[in-house]
MMTF fields as JSON, N, C-alpha, C and O atoms, coordinates in Angstrom:
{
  "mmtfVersion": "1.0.0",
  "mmtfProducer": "UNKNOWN",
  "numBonds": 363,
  "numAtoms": 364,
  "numGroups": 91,
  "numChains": 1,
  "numModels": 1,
  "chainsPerModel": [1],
  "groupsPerChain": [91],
  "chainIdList": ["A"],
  "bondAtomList": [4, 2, 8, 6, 12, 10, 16, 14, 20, 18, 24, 22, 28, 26, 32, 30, 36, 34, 40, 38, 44, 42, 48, 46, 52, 50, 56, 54, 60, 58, 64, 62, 68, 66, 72, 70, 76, 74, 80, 78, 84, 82, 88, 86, 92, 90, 96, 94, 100, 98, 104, 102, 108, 106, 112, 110, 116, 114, 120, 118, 124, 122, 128, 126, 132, 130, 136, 134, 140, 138, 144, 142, 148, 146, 152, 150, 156, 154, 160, 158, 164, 162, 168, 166, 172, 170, 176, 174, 180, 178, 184, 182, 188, 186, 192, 190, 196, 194, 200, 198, 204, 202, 208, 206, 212, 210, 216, 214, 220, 218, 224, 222, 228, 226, 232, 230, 236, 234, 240, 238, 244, 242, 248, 246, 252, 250, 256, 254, 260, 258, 264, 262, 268, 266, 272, 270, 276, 274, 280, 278, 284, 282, 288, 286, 292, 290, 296, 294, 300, 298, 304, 302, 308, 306, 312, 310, 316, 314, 320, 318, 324, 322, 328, 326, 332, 330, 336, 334, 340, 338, 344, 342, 348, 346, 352, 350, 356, 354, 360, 358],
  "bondOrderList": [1, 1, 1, 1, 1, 1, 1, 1, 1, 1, 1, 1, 1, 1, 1, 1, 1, 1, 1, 1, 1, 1, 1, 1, 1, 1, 1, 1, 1, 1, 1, 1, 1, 1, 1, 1, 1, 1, 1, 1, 1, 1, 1, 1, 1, 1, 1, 1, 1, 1, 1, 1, 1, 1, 1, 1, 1, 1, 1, 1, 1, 1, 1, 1, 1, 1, 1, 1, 1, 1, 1, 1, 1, 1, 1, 1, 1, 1, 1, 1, 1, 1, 1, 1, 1, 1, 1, 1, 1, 1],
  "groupList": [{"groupName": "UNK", "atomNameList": ["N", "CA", "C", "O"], "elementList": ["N", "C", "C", "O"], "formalChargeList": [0, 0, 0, 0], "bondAtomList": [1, 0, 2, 1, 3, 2], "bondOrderList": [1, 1, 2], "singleLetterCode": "X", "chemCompType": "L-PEPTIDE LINKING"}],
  "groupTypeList": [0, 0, 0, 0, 0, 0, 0, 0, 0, 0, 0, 0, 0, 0, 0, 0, 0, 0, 0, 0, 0, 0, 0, 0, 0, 0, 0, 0, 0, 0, 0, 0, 0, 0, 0, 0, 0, 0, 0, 0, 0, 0, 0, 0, 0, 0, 0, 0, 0, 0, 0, 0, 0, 0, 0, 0, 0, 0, 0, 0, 0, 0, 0, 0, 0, 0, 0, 0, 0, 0, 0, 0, 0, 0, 0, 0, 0, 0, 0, 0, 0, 0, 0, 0, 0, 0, 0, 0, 0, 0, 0],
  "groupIdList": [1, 2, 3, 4, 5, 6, 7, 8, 9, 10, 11, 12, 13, 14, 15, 16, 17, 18, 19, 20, 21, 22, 23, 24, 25, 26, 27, 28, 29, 30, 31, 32, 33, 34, 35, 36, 37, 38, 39, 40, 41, 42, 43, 44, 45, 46, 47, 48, 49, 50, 51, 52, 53, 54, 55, 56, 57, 58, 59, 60, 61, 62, 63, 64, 65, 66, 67, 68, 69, 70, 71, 72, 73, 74, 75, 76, 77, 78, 79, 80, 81, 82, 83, 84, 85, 86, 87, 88, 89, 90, 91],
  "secStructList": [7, 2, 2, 2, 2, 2, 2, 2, 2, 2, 2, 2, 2, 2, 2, 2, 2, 2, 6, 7, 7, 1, 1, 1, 6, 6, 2, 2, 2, 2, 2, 2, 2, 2, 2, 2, 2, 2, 2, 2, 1, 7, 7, 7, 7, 1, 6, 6, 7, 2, 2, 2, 2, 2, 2, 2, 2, 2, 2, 2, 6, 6, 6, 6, 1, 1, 7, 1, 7, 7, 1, 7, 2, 2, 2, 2, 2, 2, 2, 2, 2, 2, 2, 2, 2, 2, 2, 2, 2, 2, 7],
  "xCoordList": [18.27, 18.182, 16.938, 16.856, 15.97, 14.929, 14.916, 14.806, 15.095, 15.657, 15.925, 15.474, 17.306, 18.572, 17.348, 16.765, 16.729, 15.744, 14.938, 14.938, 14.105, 13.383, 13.834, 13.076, 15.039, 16.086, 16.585, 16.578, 16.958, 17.02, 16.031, 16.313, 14.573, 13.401, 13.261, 13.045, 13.401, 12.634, 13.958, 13.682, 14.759, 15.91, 15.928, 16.471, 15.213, 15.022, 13.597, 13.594, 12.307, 11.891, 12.131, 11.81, 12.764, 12.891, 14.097, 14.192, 15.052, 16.09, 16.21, 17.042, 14.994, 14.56, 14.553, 15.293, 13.642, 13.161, 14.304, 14.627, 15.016, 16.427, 17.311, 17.681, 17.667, 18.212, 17.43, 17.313, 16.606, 15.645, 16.402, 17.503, 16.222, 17.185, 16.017, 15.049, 15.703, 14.655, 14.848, 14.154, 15.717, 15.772, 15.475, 15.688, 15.028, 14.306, 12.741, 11.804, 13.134, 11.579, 10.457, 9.443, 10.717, 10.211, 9.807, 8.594, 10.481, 10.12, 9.063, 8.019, 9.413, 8.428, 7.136, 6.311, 6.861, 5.579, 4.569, 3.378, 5.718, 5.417, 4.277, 3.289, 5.076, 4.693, 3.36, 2.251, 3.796, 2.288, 0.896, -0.01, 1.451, 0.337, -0.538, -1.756, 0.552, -0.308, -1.515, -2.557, -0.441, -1.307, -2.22, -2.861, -2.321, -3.784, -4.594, -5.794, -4.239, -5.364, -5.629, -6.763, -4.961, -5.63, -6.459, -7.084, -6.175, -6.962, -8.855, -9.849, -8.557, -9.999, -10.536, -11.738, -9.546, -10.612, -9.67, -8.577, -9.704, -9.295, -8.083, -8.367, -7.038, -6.412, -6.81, -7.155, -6.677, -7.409, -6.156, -6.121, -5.261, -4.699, -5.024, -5.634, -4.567, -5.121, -3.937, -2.778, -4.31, -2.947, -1.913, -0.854, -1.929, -0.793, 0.134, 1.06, -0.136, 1.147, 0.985, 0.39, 1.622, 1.459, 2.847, 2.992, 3.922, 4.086, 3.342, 3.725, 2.092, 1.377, 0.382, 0.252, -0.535, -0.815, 0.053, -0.575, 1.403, 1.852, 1.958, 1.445, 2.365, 2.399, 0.994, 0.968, 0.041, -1.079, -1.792, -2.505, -1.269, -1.518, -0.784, -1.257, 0.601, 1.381, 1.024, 1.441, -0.201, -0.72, -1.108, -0.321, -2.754, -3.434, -3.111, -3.988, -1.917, -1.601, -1.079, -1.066, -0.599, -0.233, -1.272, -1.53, -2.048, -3.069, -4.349, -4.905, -4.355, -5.018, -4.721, -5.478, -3.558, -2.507, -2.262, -1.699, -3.097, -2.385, -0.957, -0.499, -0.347, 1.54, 1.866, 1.394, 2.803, 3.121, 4.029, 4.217, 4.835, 5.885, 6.541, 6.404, 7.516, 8.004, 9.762, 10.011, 10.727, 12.014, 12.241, 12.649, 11.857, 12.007, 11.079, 11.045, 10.507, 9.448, 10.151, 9.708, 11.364, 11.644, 11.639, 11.385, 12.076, 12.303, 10.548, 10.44, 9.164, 8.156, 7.604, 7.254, 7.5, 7.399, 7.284, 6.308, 8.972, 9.892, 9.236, 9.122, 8.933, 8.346, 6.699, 6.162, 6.024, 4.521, 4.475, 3.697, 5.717, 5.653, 5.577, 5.013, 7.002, 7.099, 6.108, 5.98, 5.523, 4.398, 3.034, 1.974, 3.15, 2.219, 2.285, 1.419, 2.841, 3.715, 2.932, 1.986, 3.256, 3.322, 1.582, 1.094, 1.188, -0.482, -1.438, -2.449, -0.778, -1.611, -1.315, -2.25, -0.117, 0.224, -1.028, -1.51, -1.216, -1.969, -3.209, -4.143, -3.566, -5.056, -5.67, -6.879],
  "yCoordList": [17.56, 18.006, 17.442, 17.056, 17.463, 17.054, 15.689, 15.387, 14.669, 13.664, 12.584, 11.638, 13.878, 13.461, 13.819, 12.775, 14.922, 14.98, 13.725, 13.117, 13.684, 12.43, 11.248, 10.84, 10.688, 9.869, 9.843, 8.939, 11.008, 11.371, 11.39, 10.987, 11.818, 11.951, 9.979, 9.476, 9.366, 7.851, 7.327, 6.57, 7.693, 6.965, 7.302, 6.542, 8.745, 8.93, 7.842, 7.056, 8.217, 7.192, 5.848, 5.457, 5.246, 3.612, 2.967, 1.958, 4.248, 3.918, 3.47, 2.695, 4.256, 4.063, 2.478, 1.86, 2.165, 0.782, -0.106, -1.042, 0.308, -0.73, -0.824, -1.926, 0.32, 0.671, 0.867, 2.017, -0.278, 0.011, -0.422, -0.881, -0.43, -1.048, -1.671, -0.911, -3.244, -3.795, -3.917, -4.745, -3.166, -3.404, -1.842, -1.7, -1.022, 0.365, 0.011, -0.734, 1.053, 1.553, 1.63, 0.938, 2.592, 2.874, 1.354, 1.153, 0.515, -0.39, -1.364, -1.766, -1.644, -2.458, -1.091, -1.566, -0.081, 0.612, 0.101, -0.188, 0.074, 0.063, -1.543, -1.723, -2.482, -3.627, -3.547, -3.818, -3.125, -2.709, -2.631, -3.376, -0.987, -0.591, -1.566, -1.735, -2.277, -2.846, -4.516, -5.073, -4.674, -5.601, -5.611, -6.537, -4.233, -3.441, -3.173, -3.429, -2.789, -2.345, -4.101, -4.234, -5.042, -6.417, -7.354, -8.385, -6.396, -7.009, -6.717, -7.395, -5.289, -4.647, -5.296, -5.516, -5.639, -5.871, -6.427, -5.874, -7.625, -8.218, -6.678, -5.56, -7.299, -6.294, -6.374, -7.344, -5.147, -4.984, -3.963, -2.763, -4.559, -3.498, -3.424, -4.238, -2.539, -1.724, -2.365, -2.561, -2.576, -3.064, -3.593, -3.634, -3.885, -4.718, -3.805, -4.325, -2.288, -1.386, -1.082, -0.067, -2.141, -2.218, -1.268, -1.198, -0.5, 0.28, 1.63, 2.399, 2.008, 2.579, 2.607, 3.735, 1.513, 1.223, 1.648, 2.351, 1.278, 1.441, 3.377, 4.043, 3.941, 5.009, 6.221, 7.212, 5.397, 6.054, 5.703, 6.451, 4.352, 4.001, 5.169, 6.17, 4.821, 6.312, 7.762, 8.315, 8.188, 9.516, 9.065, 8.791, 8.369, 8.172, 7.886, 8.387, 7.11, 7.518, 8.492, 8.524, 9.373, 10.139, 10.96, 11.473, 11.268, 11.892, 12.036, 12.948, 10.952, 10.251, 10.394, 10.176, 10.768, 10.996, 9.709, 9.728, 8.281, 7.445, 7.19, 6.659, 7.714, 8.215, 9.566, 10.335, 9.952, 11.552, 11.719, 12.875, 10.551, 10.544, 9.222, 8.264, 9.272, 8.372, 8.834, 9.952, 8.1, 8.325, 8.477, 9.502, 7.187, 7.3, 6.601, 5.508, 7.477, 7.254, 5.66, 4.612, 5.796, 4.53, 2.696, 1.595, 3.245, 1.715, 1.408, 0.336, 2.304, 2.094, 1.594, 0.415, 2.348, 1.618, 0.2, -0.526, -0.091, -1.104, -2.27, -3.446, -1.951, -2.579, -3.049, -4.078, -1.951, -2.284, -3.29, -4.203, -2.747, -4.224, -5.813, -6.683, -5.417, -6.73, -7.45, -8.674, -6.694, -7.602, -7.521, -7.997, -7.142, -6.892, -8.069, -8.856, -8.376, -9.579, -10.795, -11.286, -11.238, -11.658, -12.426, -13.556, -11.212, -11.24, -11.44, -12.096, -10.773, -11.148, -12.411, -12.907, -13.19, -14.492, -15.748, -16.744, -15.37, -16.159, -15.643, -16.222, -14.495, -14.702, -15.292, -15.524],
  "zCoordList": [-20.987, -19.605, -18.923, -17.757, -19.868, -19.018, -18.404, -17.216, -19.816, -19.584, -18.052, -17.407, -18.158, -16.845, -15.986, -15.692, -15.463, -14.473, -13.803, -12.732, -15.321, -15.404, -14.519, -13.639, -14.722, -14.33, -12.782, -11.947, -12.74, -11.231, -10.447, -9.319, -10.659, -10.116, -9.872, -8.769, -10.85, -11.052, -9.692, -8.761, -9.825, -8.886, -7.585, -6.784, -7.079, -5.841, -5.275, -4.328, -6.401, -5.978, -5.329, -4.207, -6.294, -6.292, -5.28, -4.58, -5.638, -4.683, -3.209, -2.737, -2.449, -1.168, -0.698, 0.068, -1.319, -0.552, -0.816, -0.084, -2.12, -2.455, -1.235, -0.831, -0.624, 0.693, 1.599, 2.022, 2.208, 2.933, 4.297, 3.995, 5.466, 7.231, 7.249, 7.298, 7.216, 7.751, 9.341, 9.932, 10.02, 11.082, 12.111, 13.315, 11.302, 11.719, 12.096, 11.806, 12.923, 13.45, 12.587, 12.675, 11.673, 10.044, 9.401, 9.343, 9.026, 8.471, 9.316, 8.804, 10.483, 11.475, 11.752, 12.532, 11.49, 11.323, 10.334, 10.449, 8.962, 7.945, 7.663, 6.95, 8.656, 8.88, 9.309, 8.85, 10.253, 11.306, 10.229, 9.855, 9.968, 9.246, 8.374, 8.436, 7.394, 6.429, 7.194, 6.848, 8.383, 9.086, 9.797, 10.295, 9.88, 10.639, 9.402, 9.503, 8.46, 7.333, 6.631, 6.171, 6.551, 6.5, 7.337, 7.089, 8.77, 9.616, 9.663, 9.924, 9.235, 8.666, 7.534, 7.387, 6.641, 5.514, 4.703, 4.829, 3.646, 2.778, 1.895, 1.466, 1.973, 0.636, -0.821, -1.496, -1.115, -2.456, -3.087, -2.815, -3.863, -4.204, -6.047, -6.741, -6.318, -7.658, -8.708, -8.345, -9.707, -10.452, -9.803, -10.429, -9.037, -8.649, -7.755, -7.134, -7.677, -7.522, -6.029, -5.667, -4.972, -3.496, -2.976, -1.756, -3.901, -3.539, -3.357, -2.475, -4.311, -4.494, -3.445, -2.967, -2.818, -1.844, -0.417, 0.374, -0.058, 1.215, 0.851, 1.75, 0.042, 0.093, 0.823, 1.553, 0.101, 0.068, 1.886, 2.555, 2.237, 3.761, 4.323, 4.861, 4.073, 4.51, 5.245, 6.263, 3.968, 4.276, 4.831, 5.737, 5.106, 5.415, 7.079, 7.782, 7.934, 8.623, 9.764, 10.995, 8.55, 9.487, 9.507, 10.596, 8.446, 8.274, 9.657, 10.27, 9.649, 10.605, 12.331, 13.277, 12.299, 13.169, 14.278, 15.372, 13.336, 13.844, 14.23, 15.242, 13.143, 13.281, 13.244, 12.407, 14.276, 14.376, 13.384, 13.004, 12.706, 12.125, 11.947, 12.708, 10.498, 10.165, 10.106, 9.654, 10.49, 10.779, 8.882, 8.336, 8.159, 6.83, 5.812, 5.246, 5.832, 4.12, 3.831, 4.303, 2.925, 2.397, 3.006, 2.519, 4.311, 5.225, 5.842, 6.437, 5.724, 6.205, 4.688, 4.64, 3.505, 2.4, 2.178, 1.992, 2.268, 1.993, 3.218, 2.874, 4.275, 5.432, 5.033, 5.442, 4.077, 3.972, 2.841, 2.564, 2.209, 0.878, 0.557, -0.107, 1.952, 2.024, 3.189, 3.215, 4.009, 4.613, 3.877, 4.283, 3.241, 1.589, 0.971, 1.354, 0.339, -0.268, 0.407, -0.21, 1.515, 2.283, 2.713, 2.724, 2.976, 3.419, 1.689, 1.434, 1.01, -0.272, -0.799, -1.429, -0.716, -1.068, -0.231, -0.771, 0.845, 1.945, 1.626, 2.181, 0.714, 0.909, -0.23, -0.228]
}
């Protein structure tokens, strides 16, 4: 039982960004964000885990109340990754 949990928990995770709409609002935030936090300062991400990173921008956004809100966690993710990707390849 626990197991199956386990399983289900790892698949809600991951599943998101697999089904991400690169053509949402959410995902072009997601963009945003990470191109505003590279514009400040060189990316530095930790092990490698830039889903880990866009998550943690995430809070930190809304936190911030730079964002009142995100339509979906997964497509702003999926949006910080891949302009993640992207900006760390070029630097």
């Amino acid at each position: 039982m626990a197991l199956a949990v386990a399983v289900s928990a790892a698949a809600v995770v991951f599943s998101p960004a697999a089904a991400a709409d690169p053509g949402s609002p959410s995902y072009d935030l997601g963009k945003q964000a990470i191109d505003d936090a590279a514009r400040q300062n060189p990316l530095h991400v930790a092990n490698g885990d830039l889903a880990g990173y866009c998550d943690t921008l995430l809070k930190w956004e809304l936190k911030s109340g730079k964002l009142a809100k995100v339509d979906s966690r997964g497509d702003f993710i999926a949006g910080c990754q891949d302009e993640g990707r992207a900006i760390l390849g070029s630097q």
